[in-house]
N, C-alpha and C positions, 0 to 999 in steps of 0.2 A: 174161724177164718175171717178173714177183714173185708168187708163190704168193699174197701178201696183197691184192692187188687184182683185187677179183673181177669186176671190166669194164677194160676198158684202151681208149683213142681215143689214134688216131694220123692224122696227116694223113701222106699219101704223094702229094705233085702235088696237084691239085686231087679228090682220092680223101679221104673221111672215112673210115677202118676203123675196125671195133668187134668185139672181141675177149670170149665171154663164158668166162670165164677160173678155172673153177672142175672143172676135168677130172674131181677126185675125184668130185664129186656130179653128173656127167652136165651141168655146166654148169645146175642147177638156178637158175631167176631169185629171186632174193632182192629186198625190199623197195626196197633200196640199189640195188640194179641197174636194178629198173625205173623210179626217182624219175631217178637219172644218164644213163639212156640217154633218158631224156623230155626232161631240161634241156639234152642236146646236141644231141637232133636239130632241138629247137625255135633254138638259136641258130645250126646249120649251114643250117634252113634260110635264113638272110635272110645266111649268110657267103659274100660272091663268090670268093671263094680256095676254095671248097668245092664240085662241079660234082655229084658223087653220094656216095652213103655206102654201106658195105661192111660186113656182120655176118656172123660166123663164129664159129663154138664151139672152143676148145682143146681138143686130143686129139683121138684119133681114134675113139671112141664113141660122140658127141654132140657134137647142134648144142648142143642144151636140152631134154633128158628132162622140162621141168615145171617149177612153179612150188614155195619149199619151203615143202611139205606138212609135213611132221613141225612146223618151227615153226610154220603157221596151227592145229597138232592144238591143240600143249600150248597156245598163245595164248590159243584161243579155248578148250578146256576150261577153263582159268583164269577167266574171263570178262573176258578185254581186249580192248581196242578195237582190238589189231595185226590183226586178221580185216578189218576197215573200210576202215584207213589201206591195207593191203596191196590188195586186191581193188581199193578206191579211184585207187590211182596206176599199177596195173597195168593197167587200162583205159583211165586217160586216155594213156598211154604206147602202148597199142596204138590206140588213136584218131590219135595224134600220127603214128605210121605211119603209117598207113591216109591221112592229111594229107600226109605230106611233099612237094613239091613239086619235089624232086628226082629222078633215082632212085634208090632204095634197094633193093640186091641182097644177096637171101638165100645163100649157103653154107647149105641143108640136108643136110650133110654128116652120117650119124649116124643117130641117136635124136631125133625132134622130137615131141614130146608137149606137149598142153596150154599151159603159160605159154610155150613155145618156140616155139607157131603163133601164136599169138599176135603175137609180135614178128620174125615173117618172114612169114607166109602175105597178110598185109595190102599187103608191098610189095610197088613196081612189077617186080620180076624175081627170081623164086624157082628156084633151080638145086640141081636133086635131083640124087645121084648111085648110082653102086651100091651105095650102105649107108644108103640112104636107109632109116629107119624109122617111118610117121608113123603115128598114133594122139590119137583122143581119148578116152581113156578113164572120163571124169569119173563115168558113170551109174554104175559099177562100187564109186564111196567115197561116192555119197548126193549128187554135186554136180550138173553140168548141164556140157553142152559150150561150156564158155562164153569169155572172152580172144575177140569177135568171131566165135563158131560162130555165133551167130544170127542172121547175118550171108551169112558166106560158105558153111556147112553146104546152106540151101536152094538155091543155086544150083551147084552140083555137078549130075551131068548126071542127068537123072531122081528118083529115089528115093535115090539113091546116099546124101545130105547123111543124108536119116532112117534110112539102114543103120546109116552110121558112127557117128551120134550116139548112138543108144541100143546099140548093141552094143558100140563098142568097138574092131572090125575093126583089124586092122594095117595098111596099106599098106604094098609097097615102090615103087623105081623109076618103074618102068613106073603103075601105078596111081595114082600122086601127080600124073602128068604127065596122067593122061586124068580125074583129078578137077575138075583145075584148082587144086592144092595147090601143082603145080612147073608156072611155064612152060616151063621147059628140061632137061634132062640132060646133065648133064659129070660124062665118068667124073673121078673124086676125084683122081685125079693129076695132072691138068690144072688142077685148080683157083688152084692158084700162078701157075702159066702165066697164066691170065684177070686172078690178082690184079694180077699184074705188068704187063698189058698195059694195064689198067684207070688204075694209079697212074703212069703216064707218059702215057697218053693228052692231047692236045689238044683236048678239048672245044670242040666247033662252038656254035652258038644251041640245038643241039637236042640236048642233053644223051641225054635219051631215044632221040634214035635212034641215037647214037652208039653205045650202050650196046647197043641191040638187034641192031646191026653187029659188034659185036664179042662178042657172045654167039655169034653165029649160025655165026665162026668155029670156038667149041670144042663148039656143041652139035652132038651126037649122036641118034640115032636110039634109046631104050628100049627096043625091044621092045614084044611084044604085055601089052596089060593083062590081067591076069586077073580085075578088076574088070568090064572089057567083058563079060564072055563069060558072067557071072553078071549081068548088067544084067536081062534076061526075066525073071528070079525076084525078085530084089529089087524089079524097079518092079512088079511082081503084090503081093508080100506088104507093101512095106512105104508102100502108097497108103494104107492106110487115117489117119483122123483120131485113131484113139484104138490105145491099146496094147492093147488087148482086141481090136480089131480085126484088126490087125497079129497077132499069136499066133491068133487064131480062124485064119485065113488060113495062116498057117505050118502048124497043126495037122493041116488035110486035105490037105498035100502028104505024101510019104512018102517025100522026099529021103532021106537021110542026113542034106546042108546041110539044110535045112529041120527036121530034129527040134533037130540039134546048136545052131542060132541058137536054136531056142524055147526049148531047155533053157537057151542061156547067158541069155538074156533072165528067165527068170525066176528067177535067181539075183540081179539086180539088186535096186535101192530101187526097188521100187513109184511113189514119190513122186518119184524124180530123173523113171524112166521118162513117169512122165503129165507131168510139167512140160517135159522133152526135146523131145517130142510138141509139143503146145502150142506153146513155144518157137519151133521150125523153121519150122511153119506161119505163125507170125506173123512169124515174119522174113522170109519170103518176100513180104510186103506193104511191108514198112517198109525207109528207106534205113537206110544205117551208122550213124549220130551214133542214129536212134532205136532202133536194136538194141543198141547199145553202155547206152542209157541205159536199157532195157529191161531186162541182163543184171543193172544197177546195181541196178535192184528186186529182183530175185529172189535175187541174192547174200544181199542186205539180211536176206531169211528166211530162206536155206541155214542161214546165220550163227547166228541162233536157233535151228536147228529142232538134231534129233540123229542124222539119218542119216549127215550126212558125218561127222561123229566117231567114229560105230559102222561108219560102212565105211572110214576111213581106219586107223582102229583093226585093224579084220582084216587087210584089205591090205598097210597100210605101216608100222604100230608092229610087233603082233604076230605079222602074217604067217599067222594061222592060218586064211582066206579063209572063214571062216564069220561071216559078219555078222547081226546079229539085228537085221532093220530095224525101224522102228516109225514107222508104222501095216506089217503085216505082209504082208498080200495088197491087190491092186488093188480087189478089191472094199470095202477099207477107207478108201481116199481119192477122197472125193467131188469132184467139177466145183469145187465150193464152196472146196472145200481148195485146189483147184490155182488156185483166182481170185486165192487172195490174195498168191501170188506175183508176180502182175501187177501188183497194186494200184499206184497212186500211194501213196511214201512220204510221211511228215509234214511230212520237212524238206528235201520237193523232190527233181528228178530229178539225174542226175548234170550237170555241169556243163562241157560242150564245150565 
């Protein structure tokens, strides 16, 4: 494989594989990656020599730690329009999944964060394994859990969706598979094995079940979630409608967990926090296509506004985790503030 091509599509039998091929950077998705894997999945889907499609990360650290950040920093501190066109094709790419009519099986092999859930958690067969490391950590740089959180975030089982979204939590394994992040578990050394059995298969009329057949011979058993077992406290504190809510509620517990999440929680953007909020809840009403076009509005404003700059800036330029949000405390941003992330844009919503 060539170091210079940072996606790679290969047909193996009636098997589409999709390689994202950038090892050094955790397989971070780039503009180019997510324009290319949108224009093959839309031509694999209508190709008969094509029966499902396969995505996997090079290396063995990452599926796709994220989308890259460093270039949306400097982009859009610049004030260019690579914030737009990026967010823009990165969504219709993860819509285009979320579409495929195939199946489309995930390898989350790794580190899957952000732009990486994105373009797996959407398909029909996500297969975590023991290095599985999923996170959305977006509220943490001033953004929102977004790539289809608003989506699939509310229906995770209980409260689960609005733990992870404003805090950040890591999953492994086991917790992916009882979020509904991974349908399956295959310890990582068998994955060749699947892929191999996968690109020689004879696909029947029912692609889909095929697939489920022959998943069901490498899947495994995870273990106990540790997600489950913290389930009573999370759906207790984080039912509430507002972030003030949610931390009032954490406050009068006297967990350890419960001081440790209020304390991470208000280390965030104020602003990402109440939009997150917000967000979740109205996902839970709305199908896919109008969450996705949902996410499309509120990008719109991330974009202009400056917290993600000043927490990508801490986080991921200069590493020095101290971000100086702005507006500062929650009591600083009004309902009013958080509406207009919702708004209808000028020049229409996104375009399924």
């Amino acid at each position: 494989m060539s170091d210079e091509q940072e996606i790679i599509f290969e047909q193996k039998g009636q098997l589409g594989v999709i390689t994202l091929n950038r090892p050094k950077a955790l397989n971070a998705l780039t503009h180019e990656m997510a324009i290319a894997l949108d224009e093959k999945l839309q031509a694999w889907a209508t190709d008969e020599s094509i029966q499902a499609a396969l995505i996997k990360g090079s290396g063995e650290k990452a599926f796709c730690a994220g989308g890259d950040i460093v270039k949306l920093y400097n982009e859009g501190k610049a004030g260019g329009d690579y914030p737009y066109r990026f967010y823009h094709d990165e969504y219709l790419c993860n819509a285009r999944v979320k579409h495929f009519p195939k199946p489309y099986i995930a390898f989350i092999d790794g580190i899957v964060m952000g732009g990486g859930v994105g373009v797996s958690v959407h398909g029909s067969h996500r297969i975590a394994t023991e290095r599985t490391l999923f996170a959305m950590p977006e509220s943490g740089i001033g953004l929102f859990p977004d790539v289809g959180g608003t989506y699939f975030l509310p229906r995770c089982p209980g409260e689960l969706g609005m733990y992870l979204g404003l805090t950040g939590a890591r999953l492994k394994a086991a917790d992916t598979v009882y979020a509904g992040v991974a349908s399956a578990f295959i310890q990582s050394v068998n994955l060749d094995g699947l892929e191999q059995a996968l690109s020689t298969m004879q696909f029947s009329g029912d692609p889909h079940r095929d697939v489920d057949q022959l998943i069901s011979v490498y899947a495994e058993d995870p273990g106990p979630a540790p997600a489950a077992a913290q389930m009573a406290a999370i759906n207790k504190h984080f039912a509430g409608d507002s972030v003030e809510a949610i931390l009032s509620s954490l406050d009068v517990d006297d967990s350890d967990w419960a001081a440790k999440t209020a304390q991470g929680l208000r280390s965030k953007s104020p602003t990402s926090m109440k939009v997150t909020v917000r967000q979740i809840r109205e996902g839970a009403k709305r199908d896919f296509d109008a969450c996705m076009k949902l996410e499309w509005r509120m990008v719109n404003r991330i974009i202009k506004g400056v917290d993600f700059y000043e927490g990508t800036r801490a986080v991921v330029i200069d590493k020095d985790q101290s971000p100086v949000w702005s507006p500062a405390s929650l009591d600083d941003v009004s309902e009013e503030d958080i509406e207009t992330y919702f708004a209808p844009l000028d020049n229409g919503d996104l375009d399924l």
